[in-house]
Structures are given as C-alpha cells and as structure tokens.
C-alpha positions as CSV (number, residue, x, y, z in Angstrom):
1,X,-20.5,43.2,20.6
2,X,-17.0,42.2,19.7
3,X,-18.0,38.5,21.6
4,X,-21.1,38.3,19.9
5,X,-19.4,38.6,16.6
6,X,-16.3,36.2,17.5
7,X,-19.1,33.4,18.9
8,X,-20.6,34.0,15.8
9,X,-18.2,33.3,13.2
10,X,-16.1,30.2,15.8
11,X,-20.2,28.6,15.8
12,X,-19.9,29.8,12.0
13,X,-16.7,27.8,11.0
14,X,-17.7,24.7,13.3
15,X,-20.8,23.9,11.3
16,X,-19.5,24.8,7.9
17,X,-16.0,22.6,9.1
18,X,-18.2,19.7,10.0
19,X,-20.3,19.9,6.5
20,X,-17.0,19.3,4.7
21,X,-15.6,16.4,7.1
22,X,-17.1,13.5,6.7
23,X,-16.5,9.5,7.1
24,X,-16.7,7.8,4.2
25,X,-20.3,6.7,2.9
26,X,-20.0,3.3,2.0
27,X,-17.7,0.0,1.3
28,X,-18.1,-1.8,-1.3
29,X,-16.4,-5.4,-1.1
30,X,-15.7,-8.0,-3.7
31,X,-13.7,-11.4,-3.0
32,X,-12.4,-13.6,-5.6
33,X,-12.2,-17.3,-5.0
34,X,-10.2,-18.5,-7.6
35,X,-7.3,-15.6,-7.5
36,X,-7.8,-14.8,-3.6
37,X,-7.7,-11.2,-4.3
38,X,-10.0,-8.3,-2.3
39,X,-11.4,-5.8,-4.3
40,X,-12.3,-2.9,-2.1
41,X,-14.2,0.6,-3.3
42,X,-14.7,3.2,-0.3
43,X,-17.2,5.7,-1.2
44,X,-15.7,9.5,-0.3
45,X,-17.4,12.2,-2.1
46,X,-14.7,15.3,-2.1
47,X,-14.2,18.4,-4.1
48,X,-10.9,18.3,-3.9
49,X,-9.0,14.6,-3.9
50,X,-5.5,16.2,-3.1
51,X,-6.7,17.7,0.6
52,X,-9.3,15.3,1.8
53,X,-9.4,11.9,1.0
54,X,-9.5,8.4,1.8
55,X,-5.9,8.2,3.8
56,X,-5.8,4.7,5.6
57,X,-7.7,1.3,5.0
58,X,-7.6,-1.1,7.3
59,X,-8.0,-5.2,6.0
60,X,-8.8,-7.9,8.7
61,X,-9.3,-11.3,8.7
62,X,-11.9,-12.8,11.7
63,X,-11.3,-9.6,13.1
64,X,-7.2,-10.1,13.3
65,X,-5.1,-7.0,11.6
66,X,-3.5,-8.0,8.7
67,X,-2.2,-4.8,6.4
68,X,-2.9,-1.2,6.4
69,X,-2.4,1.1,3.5
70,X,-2.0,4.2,2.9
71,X,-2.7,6.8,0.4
72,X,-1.7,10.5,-0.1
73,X,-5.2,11.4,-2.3
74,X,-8.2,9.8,-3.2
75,X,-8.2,8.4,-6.9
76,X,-11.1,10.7,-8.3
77,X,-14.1,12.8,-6.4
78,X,-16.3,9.6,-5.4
79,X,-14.1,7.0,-4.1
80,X,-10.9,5.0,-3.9
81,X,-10.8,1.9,-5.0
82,X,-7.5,-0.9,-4.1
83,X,-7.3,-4.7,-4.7
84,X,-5.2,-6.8,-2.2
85,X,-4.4,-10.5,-1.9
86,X,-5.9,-12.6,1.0
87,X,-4.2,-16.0,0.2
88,X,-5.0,-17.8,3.2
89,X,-8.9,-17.1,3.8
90,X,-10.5,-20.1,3.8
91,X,-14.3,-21.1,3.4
92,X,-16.6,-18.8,5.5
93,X,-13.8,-16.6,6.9
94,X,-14.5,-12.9,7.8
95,X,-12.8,-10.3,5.7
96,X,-12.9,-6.4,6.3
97,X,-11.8,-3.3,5.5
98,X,-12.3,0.2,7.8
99,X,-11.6,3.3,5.5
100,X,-10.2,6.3,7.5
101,X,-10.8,9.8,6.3
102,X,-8.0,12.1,6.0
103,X,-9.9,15.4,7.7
104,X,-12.5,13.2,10.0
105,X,-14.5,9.8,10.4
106,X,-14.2,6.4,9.1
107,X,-16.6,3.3,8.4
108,X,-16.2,-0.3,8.3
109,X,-17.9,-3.5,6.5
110,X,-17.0,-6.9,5.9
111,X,-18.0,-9.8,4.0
112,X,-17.7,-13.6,4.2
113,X,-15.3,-15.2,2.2
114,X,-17.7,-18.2,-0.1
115,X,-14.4,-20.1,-2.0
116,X,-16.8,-23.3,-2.9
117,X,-17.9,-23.3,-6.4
118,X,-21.4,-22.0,-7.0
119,X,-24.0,-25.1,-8.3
C-alpha cells in the first residue's frame, strides 16, 4: 500500500510540475529601420514573475550569436518585453530571438529585417 501511495503522489507531482513549466507561448518581433533597434515581447503567462520567468533571450543574426541577456523576473504576469540595437543588419538579413524559461522550455522566431523605405 505504502508504494501505491508513494507512485501515486511522485505521478501526482510530475503532472501538476509539468502544468506549471512551460516554454514561452509566443515572440513577438518588431525591427526599426531608421533607429536599427529590435523590439522583442516573449509571451510567459506566470502567477508569480519573481520564481518563473523569462530568464535568457538569445538574439541572432543569419543564424550567428550575437548577445544574450539575462533577467532575474519577468516584467509583469504575461510577458517580457526588451529592445536591443542591431546596427549592422542590412536589407533582408535574418534576425532572431529564442526565449528561455527559467523552470522549463523555450521558443524561437525570427523575422527579416526590410530597411528600404516602404512606396
């Protein structure tokens, strides 16, 4: 009985663990052409900001690293937003960002960089 009760509450604290880990839900990606500058927002829904969080994002350029940072809480209960400079994308360029979270699971997305003037 005593196993019983012991697989019970370890299969119990697995599923409720896994429920509150998760990856972040989405990546919303801006790029300014005339000031060069990133505008990231990863979507993290989380009760509690201070103990699970958004803790890394990654930014790349064509797939080459080019700065992590780092953050000890998320910003509010839905996301965490950061803006960072990308002077040297050119025209067409890949730029991305993979959002780690702190507890489990991370995402990626990208965009292409358009710095021509719109018509």
């Amino acid at each position: 009985m005593k196993k019983f009760i012991f697989f019970f509450v370890a299969a119990f604290l697995s599923i409720t663990g896994a429920a509150y880990a998760h990856p972040p839900e989405d990546i919303l990606l801006t790029f300014n052409p005339q000031t060069k500058i990133l505008t990231a927002v990863v979507m993290h829904h989380t009760a509690n900001p201070a103990s699970h969080y958004i803790k890394k994002a990654e930014i790349k350029l064509n797939g080459e690293f080019v700065q992590a940072l780092y953050f000890s809480r998320q910003e509010n209960k839905v996301s965490q937003s950061f803006e960072f400079p990308i002077p040297n994308a050119k025209d067409k360029d890949m730029v991305s960002v993979e959002g780690y979270c702190s507890i489990s699971g991370q995402l990626a997305n990208g965009i292409t960089v358009n710095v021509r003037p719109q018509s």
